[in-house]
N, C-alpha and C positions, 0 to 999 in steps of 0.2 A: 425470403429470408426470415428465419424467426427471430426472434427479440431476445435481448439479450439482456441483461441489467448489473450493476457494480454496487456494491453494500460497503459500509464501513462500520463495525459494530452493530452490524444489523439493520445499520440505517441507511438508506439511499444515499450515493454518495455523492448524486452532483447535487444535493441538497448540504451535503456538508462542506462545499468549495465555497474558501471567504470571499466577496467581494474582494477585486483587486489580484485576485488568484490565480484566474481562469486562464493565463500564461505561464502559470507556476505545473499546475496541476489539468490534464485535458483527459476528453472520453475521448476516445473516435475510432471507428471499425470497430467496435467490441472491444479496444483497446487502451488500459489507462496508462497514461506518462508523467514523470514526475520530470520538468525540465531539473530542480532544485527538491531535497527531501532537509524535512525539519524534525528535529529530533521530539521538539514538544507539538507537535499538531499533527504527524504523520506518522505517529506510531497504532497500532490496530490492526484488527481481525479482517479482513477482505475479502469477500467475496465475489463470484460470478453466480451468476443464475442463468442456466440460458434453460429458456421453456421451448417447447415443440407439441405436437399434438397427442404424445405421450404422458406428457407433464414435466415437471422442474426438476432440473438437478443442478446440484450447488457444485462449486470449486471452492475451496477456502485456504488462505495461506495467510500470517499473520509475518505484519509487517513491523521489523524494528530498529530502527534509526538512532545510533548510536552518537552521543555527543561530538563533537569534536576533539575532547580530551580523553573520552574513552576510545575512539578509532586510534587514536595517536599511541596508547599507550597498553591499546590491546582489549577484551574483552573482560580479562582476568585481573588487569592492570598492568599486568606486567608486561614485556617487551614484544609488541606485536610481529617480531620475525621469529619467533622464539619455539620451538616444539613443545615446549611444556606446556600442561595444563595445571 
């Protein structure tokens, strides 16, 4: 199996898991899981890397965790069942 690797800002990401976390936040199979997401720690750029004998290609999706008072009240602010934008 080739290697696979998780970035957060460009940076390795099980190098950015705080002590105390590693229940919060796991790698495993190539796979990241957020049991719990934080609006101020776990917002960021993500990526995958998976390398093979071709060389590297990226996956990138950027991650955004929205407060508690913004989910509640919508992106916009306004009434999160709402059509409008």
């Amino acid at each position: 199996m080739y290697p696979h690797s998780w970035l957060k800002n460009r940076l390795p990401l099980e190098e950015q898991i705080e002590p105390g976390d590693e229940d919060r936040v796991k790698i495993s199979n190539n796979v990241v899981t957020f049991a719990t997401l934080d609006a101020e720690r776990d917002n960021g750029m993500y990526q995958c890397a998976a390398t093979n004998t071709h060389g590297t290609r990226y996956s990138s999706g950027e991650l955004r965790v929205l407060s508690e008072y913004q989910r509640e009240r919508g992106p916009g602010g306004g009434d999160p069942d709402s059509d409008q934008v």
